[in-house]
C-alpha positions in Angstrom: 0.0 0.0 0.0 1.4 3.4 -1.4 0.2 6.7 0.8 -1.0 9.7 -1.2 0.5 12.8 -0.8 -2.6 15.2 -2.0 -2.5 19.4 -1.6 -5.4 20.0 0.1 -6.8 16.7 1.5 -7.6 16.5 5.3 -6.8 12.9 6.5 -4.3 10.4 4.5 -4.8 8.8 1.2 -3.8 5.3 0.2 -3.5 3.0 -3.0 -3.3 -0.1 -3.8 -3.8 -2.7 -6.4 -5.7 -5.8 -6.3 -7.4 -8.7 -8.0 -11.1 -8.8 -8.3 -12.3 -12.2 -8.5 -16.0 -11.0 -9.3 -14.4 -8.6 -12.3 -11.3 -11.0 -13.1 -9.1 -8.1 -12.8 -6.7 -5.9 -11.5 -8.2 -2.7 -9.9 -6.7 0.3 -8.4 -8.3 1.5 -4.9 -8.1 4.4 -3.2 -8.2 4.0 0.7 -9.2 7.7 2.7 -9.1 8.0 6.3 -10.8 11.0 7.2 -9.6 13.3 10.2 -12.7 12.4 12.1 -11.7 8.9 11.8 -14.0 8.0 8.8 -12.9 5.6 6.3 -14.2 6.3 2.5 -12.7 3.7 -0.2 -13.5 4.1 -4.2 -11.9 2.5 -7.0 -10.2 4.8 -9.4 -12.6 3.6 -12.2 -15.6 5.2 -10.0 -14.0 7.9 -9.2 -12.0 8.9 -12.4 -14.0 6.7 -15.1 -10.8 4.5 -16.3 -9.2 1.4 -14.7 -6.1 0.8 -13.0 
């Protein structure tokens, strides 16, 4: 797991790639922990539109 360094972005960022068994593929995801403790995780493909 790689941390994100983003200008701007309260809380800490992580990525990572894994295997999807249900898409039988790689995907990129994107791991946020919040300040307030919340944890928020997306793929890049939801949140960009393109795959990892």
């Amino acid at each position: 797991m790689v941390e994100l360094h983003i200008e701007g972005l309260e809380g800490t960022a992580y990525t990572l790639i894994a295997y999807s068994k249900a898409l039988k593929q790689k995907v990129r995801l994107v791991i946020w922990i919040m300040p307030n403790g919340k944890l928020i995780s997306h793929t890049v493909k939801e949140l960009f539109g393109w795959a990892a």
